[in-house]
C-alpha positions as CSV (number, residue, x, y, z in Angstrom):
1,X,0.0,0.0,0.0
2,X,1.1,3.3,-0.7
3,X,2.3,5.8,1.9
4,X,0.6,8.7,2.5
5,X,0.8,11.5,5.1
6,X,-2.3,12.9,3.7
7,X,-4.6,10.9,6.0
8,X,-7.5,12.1,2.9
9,X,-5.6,10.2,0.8
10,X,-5.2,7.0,3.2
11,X,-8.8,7.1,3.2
12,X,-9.3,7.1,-0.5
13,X,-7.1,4.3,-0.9
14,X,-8.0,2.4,1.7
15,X,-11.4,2.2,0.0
16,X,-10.0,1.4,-3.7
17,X,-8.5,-1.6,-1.8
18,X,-11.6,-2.6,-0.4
19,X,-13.2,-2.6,-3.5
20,X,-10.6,-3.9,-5.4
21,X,-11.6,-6.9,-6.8
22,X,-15.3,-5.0,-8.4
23,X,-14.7,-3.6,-11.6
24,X,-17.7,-0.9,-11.3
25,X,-16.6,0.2,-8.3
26,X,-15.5,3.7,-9.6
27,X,-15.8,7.6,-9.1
28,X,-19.1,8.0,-8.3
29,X,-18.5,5.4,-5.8
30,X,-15.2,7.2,-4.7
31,X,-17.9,10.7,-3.8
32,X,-19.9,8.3,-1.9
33,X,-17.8,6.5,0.8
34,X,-15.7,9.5,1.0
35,X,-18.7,11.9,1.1
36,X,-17.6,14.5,-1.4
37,X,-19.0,16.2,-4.1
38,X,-17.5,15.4,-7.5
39,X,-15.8,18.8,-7.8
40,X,-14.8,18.7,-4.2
41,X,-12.5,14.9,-4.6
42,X,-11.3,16.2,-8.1
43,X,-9.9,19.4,-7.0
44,X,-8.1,17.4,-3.5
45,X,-6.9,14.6,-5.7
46,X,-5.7,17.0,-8.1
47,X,-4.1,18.9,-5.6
48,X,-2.8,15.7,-3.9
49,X,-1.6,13.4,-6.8
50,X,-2.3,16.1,-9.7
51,X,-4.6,12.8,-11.2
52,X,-8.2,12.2,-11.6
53,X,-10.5,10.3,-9.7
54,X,-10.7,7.6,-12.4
55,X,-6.7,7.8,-12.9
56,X,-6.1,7.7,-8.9
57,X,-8.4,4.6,-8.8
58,X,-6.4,3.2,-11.8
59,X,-2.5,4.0,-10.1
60,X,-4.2,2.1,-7.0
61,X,-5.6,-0.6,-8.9
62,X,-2.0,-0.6,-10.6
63,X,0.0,-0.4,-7.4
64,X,-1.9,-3.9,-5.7
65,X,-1.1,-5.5,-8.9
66,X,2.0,-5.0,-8.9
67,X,2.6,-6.4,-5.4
68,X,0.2,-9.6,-6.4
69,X,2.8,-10.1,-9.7
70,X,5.6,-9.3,-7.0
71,X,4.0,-12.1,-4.8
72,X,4.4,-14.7,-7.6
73,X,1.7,-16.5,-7.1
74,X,-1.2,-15.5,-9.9
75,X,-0.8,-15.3,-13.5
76,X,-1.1,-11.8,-15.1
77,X,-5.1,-12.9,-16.1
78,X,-5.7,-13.4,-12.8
79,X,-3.7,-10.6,-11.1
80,X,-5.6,-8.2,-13.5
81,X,-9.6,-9.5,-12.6
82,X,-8.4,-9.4,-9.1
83,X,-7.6,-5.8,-9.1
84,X,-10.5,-4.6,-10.7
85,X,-9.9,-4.7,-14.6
86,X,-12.0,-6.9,-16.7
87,X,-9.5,-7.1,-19.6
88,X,-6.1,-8.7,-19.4
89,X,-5.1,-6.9,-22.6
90,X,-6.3,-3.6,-21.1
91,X,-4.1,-4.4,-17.9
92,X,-1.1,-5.0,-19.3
93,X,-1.2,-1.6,-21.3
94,X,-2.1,0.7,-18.2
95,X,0.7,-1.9,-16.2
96,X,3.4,-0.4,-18.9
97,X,2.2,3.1,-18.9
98,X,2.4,3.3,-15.5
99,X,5.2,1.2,-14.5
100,X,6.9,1.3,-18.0
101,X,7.3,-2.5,-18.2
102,X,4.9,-5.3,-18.8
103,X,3.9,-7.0,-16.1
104,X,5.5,-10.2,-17.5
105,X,8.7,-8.3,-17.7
106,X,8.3,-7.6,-14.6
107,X,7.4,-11.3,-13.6
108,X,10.7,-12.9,-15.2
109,X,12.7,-9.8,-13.4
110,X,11.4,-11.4,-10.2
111,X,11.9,-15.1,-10.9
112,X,15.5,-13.8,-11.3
């Protein structure tokens, strides 16, 4: 999990990982269990991360896979459903845009 001193952001995150696994939960769903407007978590995230709600919920999504593909013991497929994405393929491009590796890359670095 990410550190954060912000203890606004330990929230957010905190419920992106308790969500992780559904694949709906998203923005709207962000508002809710932190109890903000949409303009109000925009402009904090911004401010925080300088991302978007969808794109913080994304880099969180992105940062518990790569500990699961750190862990060793899923396959990409299965590290990607579990985090949230219903599209391996679609995984593995937001994994190298964010990371700037594949996350098999990253897998054979590991097994290394």
């Amino acid at each position: 999990m990410p550190i954060f001193e912000d203890a606004f952001l330990v929230k957010a995150t905190q419920l992106i990982i308790d969500h992780l696994s559904d694949p709906e939960f998203d923005v709207e769903d962000l508002e809710k269990g932190l109890d903000m407007s949409k303009m109000q978590l925009y402009r904090k995230l911004k401010n925080l991360t300088s991302l978007a709600g969808n794109e913080f919920i994304r880099s969180i999504r992105l940062q518990q896979a790569k500990v699961l593909l750190e862990a060793g013991s899923l396959n990409i497929s299965e590290v990607a459903y579990q985090v949230g994405f219903n599209d391996p393929a679609y995984f593995t491009r937001a994994f190298k845009k964010q990371y700037g590796r594949t996350p098999k890359s990253l897998i054979n670095h590991e097994k290394n």
